[in-house]
Residue frames as a rotation matrix with the C-alpha (Angstrom) as fourth column:
UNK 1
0.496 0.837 -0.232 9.03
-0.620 0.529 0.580 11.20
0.608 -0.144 0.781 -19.92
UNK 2
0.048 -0.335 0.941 9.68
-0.927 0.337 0.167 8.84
-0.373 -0.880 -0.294 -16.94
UNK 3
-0.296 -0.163 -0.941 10.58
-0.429 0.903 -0.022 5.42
0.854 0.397 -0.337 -18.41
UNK 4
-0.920 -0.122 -0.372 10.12
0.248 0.554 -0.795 3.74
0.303 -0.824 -0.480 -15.18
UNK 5
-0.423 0.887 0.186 6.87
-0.590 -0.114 -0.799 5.20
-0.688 -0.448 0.572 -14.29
UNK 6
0.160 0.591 -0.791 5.75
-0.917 0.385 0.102 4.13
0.365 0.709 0.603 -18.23
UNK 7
-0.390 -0.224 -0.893 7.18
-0.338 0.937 -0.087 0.56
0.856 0.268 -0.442 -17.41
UNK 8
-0.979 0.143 -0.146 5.69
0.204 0.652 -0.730 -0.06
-0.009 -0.745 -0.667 -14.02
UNK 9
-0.010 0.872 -0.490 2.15
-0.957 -0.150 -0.247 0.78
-0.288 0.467 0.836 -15.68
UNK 10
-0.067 0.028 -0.997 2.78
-0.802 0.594 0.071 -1.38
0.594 0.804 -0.017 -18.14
UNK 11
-0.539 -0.413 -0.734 3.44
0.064 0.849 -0.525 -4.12
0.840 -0.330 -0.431 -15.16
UNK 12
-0.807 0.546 0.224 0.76
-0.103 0.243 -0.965 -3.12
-0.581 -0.802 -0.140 -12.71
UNK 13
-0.008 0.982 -0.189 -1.79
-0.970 -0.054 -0.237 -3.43
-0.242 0.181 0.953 -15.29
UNK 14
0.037 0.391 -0.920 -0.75
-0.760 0.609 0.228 -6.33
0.649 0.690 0.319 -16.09
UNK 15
-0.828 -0.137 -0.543 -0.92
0.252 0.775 -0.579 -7.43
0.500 -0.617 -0.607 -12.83
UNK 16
-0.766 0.629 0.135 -4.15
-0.525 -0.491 -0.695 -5.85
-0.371 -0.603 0.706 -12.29
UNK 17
0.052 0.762 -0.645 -5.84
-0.997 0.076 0.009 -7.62
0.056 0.643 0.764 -15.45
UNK 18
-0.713 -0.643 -0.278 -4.36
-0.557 0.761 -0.333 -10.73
0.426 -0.083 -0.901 -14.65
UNK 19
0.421 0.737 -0.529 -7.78
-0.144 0.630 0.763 -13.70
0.896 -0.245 0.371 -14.21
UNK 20
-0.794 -0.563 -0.230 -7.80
0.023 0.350 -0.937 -14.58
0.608 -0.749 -0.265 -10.41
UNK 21
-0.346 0.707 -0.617 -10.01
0.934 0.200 -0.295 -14.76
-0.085 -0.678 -0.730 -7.65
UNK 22
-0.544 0.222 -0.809 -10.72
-0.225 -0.968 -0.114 -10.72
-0.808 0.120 0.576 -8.21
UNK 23
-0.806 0.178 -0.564 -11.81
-0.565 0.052 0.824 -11.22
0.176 0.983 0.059 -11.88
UNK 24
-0.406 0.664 -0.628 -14.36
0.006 0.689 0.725 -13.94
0.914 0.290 -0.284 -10.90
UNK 25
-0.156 0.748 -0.645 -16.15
0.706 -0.372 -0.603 -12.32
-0.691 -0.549 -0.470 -7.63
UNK 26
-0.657 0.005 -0.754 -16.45
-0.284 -0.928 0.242 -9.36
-0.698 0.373 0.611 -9.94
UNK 27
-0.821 0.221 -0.527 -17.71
-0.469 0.267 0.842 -10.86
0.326 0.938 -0.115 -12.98
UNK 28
-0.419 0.637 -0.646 -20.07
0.821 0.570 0.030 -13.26
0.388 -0.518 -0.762 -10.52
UNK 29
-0.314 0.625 -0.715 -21.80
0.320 -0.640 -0.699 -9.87
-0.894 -0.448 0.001 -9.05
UNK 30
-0.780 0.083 -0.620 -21.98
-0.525 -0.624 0.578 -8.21
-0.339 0.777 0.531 -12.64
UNK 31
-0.714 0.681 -0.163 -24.09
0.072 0.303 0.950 -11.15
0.697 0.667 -0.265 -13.64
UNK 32
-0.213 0.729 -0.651 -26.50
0.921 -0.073 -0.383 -10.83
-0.327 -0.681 -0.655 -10.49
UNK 33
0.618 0.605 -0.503 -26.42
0.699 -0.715 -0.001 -6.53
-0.360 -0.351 -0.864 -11.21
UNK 34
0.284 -0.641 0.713 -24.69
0.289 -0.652 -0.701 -3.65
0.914 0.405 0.000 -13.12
UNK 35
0.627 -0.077 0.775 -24.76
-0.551 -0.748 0.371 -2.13
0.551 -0.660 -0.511 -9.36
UNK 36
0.996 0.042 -0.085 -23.37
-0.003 0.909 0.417 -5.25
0.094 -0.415 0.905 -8.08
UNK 37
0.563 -0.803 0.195 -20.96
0.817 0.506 -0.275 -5.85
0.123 0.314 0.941 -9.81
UNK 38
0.117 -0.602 0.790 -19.51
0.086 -0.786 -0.612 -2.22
0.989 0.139 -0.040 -9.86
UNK 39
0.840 0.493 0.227 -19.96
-0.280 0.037 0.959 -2.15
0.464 -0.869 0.169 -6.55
UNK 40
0.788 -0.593 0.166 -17.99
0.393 0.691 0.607 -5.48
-0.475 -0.413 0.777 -5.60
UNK 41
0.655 -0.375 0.656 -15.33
0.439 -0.518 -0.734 -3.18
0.615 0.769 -0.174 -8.18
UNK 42
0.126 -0.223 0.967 -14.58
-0.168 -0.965 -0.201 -0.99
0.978 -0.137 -0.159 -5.85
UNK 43
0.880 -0.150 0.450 -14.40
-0.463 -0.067 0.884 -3.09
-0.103 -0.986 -0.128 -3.16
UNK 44
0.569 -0.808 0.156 -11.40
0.801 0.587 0.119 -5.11
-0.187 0.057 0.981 -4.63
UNK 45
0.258 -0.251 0.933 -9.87
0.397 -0.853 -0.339 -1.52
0.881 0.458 -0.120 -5.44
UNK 46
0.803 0.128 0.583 -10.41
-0.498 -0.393 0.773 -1.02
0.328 -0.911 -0.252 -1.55
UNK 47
0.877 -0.469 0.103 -8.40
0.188 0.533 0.825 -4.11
-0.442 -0.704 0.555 -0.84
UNK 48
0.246 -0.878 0.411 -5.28
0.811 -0.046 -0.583 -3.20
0.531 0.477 0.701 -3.24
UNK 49
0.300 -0.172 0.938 -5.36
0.033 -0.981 -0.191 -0.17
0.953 0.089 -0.289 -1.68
UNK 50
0.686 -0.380 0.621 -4.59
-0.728 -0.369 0.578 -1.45
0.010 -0.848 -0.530 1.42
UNK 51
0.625 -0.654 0.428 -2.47
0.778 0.567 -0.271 -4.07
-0.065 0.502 0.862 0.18
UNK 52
-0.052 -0.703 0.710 0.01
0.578 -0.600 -0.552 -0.86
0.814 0.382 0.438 -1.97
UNK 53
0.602 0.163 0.781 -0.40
-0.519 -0.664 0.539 0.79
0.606 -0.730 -0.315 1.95
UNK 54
0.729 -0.589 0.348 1.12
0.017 0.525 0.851 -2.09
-0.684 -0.615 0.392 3.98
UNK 55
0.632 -0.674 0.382 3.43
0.753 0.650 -0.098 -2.72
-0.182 0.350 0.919 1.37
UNK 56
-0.054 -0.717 0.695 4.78
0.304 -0.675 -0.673 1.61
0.951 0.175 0.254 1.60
UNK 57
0.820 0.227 0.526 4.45
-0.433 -0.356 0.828 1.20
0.375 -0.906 -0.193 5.26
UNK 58
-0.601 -0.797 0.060 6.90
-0.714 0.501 -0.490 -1.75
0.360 -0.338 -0.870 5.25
UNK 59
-0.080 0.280 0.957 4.52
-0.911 0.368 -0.184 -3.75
-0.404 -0.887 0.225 7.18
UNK 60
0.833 0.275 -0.480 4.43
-0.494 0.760 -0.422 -6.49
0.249 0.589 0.769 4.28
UNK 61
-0.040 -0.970 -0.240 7.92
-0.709 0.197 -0.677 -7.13
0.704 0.142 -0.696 5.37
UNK 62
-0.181 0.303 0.936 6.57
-0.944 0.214 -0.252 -8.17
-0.277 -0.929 0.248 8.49
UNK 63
0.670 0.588 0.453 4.68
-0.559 0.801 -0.214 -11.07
-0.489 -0.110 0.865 7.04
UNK 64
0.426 -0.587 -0.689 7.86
-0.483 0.496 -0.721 -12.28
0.765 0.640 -0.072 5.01
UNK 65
-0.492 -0.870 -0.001 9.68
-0.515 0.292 -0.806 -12.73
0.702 -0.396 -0.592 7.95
UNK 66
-0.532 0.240 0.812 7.40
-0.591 0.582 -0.559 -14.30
-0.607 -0.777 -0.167 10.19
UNK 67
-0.913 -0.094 -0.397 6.24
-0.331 0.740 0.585 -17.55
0.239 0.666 -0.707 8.34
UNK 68
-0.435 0.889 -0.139 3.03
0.849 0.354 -0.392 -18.37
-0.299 -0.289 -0.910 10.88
UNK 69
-0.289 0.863 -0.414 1.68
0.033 -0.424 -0.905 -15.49
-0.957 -0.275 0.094 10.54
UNK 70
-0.678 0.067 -0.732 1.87
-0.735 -0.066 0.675 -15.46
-0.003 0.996 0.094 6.62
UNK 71
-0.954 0.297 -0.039 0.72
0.297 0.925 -0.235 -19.09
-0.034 -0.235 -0.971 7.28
UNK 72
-0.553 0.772 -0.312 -2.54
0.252 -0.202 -0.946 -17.67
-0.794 -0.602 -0.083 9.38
UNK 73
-0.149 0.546 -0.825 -3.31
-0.492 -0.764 -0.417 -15.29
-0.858 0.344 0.382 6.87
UNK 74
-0.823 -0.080 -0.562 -3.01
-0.557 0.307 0.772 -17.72
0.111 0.948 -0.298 3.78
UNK 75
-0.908 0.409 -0.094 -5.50
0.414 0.910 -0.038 -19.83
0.070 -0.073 -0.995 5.41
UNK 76
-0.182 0.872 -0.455 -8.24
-0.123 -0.479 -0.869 -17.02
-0.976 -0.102 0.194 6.06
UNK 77
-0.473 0.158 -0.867 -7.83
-0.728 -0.625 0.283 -15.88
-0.497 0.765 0.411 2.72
UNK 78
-0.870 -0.156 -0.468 -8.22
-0.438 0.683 0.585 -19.29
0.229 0.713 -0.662 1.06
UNK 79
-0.902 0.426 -0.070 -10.76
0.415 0.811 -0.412 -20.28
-0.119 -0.401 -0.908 2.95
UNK 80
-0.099 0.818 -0.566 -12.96
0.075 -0.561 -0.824 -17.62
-0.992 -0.124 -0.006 2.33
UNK 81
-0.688 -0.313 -0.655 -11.86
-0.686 -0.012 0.727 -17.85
-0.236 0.950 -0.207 -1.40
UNK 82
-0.913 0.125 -0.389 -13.29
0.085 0.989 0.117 -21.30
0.399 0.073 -0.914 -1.20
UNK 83
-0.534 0.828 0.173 -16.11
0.565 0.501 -0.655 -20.40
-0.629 -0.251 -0.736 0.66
UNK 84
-0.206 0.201 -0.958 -17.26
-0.854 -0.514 0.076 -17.97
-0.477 0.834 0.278 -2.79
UNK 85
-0.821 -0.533 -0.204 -16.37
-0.548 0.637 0.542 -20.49
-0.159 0.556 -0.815 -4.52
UNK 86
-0.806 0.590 0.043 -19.17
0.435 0.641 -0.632 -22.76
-0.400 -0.491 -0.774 -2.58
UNK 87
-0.087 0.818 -0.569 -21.94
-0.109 -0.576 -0.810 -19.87
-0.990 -0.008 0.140 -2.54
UNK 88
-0.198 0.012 -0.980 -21.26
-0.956 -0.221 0.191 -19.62
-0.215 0.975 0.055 -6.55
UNK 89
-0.935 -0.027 -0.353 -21.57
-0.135 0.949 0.285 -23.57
0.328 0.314 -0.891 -6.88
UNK 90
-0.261 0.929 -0.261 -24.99
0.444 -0.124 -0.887 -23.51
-0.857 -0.348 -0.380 -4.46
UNK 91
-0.339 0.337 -0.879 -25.93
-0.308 -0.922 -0.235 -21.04
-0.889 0.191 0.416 -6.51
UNK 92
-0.711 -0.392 -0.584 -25.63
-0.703 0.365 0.610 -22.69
-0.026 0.844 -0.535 -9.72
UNK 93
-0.997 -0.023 -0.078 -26.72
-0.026 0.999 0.044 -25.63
0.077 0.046 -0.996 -8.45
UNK 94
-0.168 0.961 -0.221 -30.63
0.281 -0.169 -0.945 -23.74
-0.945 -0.221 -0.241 -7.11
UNK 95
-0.378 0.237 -0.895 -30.78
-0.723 -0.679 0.125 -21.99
-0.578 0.694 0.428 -10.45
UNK 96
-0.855 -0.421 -0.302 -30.98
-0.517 0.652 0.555 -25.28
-0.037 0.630 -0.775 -11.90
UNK 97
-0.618 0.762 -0.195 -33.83
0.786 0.594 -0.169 -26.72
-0.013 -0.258 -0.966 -10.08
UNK 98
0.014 0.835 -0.550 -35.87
0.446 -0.497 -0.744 -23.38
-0.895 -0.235 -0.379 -9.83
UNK 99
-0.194 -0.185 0.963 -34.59
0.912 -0.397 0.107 -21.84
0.362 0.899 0.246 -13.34
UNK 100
0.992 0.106 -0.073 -34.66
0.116 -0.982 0.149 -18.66
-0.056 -0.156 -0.986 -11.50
UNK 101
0.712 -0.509 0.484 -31.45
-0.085 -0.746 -0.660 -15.98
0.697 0.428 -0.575 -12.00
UNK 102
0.236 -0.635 -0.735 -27.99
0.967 0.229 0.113 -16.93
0.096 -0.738 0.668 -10.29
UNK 103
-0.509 -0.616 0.601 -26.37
0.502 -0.780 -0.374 -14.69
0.699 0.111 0.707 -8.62
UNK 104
0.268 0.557 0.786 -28.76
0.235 -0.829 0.507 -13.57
0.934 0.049 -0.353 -6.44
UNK 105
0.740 -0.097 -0.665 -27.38
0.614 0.501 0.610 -13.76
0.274 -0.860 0.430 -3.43
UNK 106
-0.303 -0.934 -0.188 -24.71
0.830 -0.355 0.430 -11.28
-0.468 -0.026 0.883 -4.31
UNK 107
0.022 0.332 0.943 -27.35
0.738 -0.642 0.209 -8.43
0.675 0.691 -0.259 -5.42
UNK 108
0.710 0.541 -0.452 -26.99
0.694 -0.424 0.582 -6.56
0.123 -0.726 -0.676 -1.93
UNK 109
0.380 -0.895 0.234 -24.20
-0.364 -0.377 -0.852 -3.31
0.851 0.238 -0.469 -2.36
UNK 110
0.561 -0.414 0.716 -23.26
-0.822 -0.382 0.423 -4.27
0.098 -0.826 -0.555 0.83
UNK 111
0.787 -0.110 0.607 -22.48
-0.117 0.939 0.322 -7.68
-0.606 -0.325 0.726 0.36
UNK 112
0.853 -0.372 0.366 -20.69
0.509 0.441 -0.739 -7.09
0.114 0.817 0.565 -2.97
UNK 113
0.916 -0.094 0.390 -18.80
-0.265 -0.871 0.413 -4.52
0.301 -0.481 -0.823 -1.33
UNK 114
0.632 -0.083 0.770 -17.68
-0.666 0.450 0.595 -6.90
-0.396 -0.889 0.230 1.26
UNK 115
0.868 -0.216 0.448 -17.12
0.337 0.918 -0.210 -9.52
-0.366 0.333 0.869 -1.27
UNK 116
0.686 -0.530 0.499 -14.56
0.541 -0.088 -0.836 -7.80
0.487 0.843 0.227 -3.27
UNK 117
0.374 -0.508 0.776 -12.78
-0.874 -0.472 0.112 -5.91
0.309 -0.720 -0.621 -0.25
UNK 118
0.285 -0.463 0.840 -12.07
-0.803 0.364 0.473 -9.08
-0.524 -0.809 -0.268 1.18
UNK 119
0.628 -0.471 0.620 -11.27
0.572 0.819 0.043 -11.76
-0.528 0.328 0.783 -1.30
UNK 120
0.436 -0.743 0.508 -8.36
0.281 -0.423 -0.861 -8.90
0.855 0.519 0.024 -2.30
UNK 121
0.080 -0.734 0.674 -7.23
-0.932 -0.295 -0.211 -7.92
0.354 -0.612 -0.708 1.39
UNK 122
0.659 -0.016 0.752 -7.11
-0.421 0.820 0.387 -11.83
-0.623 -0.572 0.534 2.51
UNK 123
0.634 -0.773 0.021 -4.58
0.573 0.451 -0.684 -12.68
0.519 0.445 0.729 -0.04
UNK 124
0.921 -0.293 -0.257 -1.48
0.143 -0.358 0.922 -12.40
-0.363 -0.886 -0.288 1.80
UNK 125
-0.045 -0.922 0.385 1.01
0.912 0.119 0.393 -12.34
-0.408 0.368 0.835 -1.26
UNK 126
0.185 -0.384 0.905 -0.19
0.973 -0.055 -0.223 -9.64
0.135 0.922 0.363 -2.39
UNK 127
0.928 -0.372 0.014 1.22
-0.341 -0.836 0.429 -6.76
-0.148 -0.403 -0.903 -0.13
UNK 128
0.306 -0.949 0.081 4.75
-0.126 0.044 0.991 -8.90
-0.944 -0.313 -0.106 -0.39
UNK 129
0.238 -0.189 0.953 4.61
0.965 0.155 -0.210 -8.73
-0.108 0.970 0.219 -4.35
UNK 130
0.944 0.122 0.305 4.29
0.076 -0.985 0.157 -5.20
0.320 -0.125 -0.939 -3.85
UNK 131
0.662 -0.749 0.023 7.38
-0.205 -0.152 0.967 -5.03
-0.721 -0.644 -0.254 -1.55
UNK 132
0.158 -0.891 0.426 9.11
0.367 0.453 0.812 -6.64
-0.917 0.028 0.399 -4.04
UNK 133
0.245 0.268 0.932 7.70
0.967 -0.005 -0.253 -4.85
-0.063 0.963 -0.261 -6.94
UNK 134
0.691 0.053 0.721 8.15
0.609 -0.581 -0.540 -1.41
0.390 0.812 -0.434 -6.31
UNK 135
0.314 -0.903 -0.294 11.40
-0.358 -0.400 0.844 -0.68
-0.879 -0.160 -0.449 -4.79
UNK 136
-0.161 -0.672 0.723 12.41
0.830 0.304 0.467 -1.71
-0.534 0.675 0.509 -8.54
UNK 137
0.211 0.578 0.789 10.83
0.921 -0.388 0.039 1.20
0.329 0.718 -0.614 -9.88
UNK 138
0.847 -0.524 -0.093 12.66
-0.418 -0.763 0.493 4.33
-0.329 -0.379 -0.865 -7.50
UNK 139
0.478 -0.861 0.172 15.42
0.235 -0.063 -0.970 5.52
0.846 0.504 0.172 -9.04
UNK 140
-0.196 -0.768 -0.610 18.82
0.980 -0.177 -0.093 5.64
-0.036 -0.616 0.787 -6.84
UNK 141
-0.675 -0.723 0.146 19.10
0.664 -0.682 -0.306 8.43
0.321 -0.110 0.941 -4.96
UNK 142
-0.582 0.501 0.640 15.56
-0.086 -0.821 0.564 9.59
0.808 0.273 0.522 -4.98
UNK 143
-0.661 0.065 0.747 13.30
-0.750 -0.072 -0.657 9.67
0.011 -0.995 0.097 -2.12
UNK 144
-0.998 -0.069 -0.011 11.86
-0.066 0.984 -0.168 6.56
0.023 -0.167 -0.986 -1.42
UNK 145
-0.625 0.646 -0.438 8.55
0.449 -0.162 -0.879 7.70
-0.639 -0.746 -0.189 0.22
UNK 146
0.033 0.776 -0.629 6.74
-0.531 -0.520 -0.669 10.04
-0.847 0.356 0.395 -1.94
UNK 147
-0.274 -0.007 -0.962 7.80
-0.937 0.229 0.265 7.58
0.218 0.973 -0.069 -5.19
UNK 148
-0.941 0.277 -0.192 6.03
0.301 0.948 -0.104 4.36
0.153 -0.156 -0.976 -3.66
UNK 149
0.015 0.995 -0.094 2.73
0.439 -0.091 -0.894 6.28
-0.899 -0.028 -0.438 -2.96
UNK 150
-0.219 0.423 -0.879 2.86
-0.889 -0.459 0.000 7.61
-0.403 0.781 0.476 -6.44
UNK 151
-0.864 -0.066 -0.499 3.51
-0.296 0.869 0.396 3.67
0.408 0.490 -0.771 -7.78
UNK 152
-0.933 0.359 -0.039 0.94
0.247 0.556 -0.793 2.67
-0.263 -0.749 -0.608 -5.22
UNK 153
-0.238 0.722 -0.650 -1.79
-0.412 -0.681 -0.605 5.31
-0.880 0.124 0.459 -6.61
UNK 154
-0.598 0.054 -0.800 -0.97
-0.797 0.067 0.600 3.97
0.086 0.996 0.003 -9.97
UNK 155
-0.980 -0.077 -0.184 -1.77
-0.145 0.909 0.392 0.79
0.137 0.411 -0.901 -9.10
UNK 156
-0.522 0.849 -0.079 -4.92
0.598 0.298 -0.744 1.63
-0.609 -0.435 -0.663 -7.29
UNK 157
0.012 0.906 -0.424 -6.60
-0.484 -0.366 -0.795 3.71
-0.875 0.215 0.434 -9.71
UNK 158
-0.680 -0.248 -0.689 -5.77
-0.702 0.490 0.517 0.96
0.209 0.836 -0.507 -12.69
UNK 159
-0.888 0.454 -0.077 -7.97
0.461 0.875 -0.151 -1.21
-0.001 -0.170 -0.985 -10.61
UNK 160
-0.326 0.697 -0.639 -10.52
0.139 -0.633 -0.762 1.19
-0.935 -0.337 0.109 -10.22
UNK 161
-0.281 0.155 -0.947 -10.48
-0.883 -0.428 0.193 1.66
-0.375 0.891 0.257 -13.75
UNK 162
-0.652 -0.028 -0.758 -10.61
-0.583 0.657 0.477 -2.02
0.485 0.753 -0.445 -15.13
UNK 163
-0.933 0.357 0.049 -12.60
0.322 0.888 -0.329 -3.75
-0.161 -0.291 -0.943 -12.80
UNK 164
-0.229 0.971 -0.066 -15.70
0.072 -0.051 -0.996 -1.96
-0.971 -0.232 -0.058 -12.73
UNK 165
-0.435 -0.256 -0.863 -14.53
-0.849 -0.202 0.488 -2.03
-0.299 0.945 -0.130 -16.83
UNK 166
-0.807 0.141 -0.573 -15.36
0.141 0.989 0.044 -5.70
0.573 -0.045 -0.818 -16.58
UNK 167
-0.778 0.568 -0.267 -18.32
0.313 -0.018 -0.950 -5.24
-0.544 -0.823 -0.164 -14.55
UNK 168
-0.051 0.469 -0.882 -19.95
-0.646 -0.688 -0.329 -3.14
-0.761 0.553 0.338 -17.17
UNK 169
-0.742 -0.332 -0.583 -19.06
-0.635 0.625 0.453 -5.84
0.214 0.706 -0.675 -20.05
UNK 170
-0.662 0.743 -0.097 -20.84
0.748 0.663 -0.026 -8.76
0.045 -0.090 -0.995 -18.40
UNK 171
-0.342 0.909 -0.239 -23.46
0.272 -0.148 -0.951 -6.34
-0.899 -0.391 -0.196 -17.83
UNK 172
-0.256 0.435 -0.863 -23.59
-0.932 -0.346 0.102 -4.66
-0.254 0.831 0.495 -21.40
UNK 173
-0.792 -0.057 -0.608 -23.81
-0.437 0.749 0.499 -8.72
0.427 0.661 -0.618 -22.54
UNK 174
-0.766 0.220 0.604 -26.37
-0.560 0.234 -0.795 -9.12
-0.317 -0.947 -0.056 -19.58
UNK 175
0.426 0.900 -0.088 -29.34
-0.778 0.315 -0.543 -10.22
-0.461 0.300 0.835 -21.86
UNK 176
0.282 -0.333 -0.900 -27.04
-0.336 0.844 -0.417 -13.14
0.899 0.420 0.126 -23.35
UNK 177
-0.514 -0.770 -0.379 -25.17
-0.258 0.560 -0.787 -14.18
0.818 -0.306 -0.487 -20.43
UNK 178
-0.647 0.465 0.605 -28.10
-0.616 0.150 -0.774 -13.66
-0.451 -0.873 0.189 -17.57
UNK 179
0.320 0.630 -0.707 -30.23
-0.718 0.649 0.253 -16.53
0.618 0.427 0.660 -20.38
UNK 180
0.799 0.527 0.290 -30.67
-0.579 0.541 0.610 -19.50
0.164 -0.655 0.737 -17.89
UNK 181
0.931 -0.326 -0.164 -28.43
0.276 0.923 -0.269 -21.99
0.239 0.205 0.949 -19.45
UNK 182
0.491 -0.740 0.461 -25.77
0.242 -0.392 -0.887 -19.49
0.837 0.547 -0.014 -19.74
UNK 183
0.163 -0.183 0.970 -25.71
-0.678 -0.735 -0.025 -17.83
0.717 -0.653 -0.244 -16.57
UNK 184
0.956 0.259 0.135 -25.81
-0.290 0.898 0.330 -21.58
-0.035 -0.355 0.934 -15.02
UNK 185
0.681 -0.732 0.005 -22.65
0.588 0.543 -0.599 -22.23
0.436 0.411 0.800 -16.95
UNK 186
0.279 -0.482 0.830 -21.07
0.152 -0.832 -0.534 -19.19
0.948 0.276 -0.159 -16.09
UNK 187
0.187 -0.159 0.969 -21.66
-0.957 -0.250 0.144 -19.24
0.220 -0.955 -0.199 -12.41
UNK 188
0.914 -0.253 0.318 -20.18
0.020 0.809 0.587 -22.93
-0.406 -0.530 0.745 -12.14
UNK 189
0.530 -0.838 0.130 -17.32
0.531 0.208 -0.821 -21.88
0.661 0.504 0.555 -13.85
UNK 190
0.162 -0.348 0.923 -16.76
-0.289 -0.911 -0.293 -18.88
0.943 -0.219 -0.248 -11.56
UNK 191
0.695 0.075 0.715 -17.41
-0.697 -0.174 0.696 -21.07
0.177 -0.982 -0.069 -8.73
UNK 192
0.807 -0.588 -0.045 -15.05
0.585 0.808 -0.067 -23.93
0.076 0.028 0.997 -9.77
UNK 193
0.544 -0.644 0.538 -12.87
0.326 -0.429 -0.842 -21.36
0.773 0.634 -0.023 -10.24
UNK 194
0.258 -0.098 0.961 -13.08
-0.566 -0.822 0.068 -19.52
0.783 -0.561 -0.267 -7.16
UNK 195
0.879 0.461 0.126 -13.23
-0.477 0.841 0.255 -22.77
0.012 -0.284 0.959 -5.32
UNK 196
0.694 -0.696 -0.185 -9.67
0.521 0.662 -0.539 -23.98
0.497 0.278 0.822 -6.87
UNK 197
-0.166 -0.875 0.455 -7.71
0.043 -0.467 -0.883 -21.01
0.985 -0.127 0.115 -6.09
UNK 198
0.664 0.220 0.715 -9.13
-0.709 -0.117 0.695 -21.48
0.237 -0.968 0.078 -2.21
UNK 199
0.996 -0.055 0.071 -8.06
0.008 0.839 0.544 -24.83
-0.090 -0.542 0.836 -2.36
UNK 200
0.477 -0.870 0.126 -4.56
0.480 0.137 -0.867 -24.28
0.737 0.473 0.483 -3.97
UNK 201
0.139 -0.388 0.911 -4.09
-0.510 -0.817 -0.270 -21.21
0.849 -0.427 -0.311 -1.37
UNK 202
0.754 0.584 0.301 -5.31
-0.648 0.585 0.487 -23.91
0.109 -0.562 0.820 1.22
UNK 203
0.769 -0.557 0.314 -2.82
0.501 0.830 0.247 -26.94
-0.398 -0.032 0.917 0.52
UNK 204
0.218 -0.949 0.229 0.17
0.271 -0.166 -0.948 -24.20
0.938 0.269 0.220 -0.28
UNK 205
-0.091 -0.327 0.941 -0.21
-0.967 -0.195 -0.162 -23.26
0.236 -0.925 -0.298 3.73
UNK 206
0.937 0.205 0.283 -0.74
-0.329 0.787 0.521 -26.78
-0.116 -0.581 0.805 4.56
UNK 207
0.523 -0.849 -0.074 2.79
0.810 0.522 -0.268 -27.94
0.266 0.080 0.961 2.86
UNK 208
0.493 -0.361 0.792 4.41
-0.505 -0.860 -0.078 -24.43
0.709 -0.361 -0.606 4.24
């Protein structure tokens, strides 16, 4: 058995399961739609996957060394974080006055798609975690190339596996969690959530 392959499992899932802006567009479509939400699943799956691509292309290296552009790209990302964030607070905030079902905004596959492809390729750390993660995992001596797109595979079909895992869930709980009050609560947590980690991404390129 590969020890190293077992141990960088063990460490991309737990950087796959890890709560973050992924976890809470996901969970925020699941409560709008089982289809949603799997959906928006597969679209954060889309963006690791090109994430664990730039990062066995080399091209993540790129953004280490050039600070603006890291810069640039911290601010898309965050800002679109943030503007989720918003849509999930709106959202919240109509459900309240009409007592109709949040989330809806985020029942279209295309949108959830969209959503979950891009709040995972607009984060710009996480092709240079990669870089730094799996050259620890190729043994000396071996070829570089074909043992980063296995690590890379791992990592993308772990996501493939757990998010739309979590998708299901909120949906199997859908008759508790889609009750008014609940789903109210739920989608102002997701957007407070989604909301901070814009702003944090936000004011770490501003002091950059």
């Amino acid at each position: 058995m590969d020890a190293q392959l077992v141990a960088f499992t063990g460490v991309a899932a737990g950087m796959v399961a890890m709560p973050g802006a992924d976890f809470a567009v996901v969970v925020r479509n699941a409560l709008a739609s089982r289809r949603a939400g799997v959906t928006c699943a597969i679209g954060v799956a889309g963006g690791l996957l090109v994430h664990t691509a730039l990062a066995v292309a080399g091209v993540a290296a790129v953004l280490a060394a050039v600070p603006t552009l890291f810069r640039a790209l911290q601010i898309v990302g965050g800002g679109y974080v943030l503007y989720l964030g918003y849509r999930a607070l709106r959202s919240a905030a109509r459900a309240r006055r009409s007592a109709g079902a949040p989330g809806e905004e985020a029942t279209a596959v295309g949108g959830s798609l969209r959503q979950g492809f891009l709040t995972n390729a607009l984060n710009p750390k996480a092709p240079i975690t990669f870089l730094s993660v799996l050259p620890q995992f190729v043994p000396a001596g071996s070829p570089a190339m074909p043992r980063t797109l296995l690590l890379a595979s791992i990592v993308v079909a772990l996501a493939l596996v757990w998010f739309p895992v979590v998708a299901l869930l909120v949906d199997r709980l859908g008759r508790r969690l889609r009750r008014p009050r609940t789903a109210r609560a739920i989608e102002g947590v997701t957007g407070g959530a989604l909301s901070l980690l814009g702003l944090v991404l936000l004011i770490e390129a501003a002091l950059a």
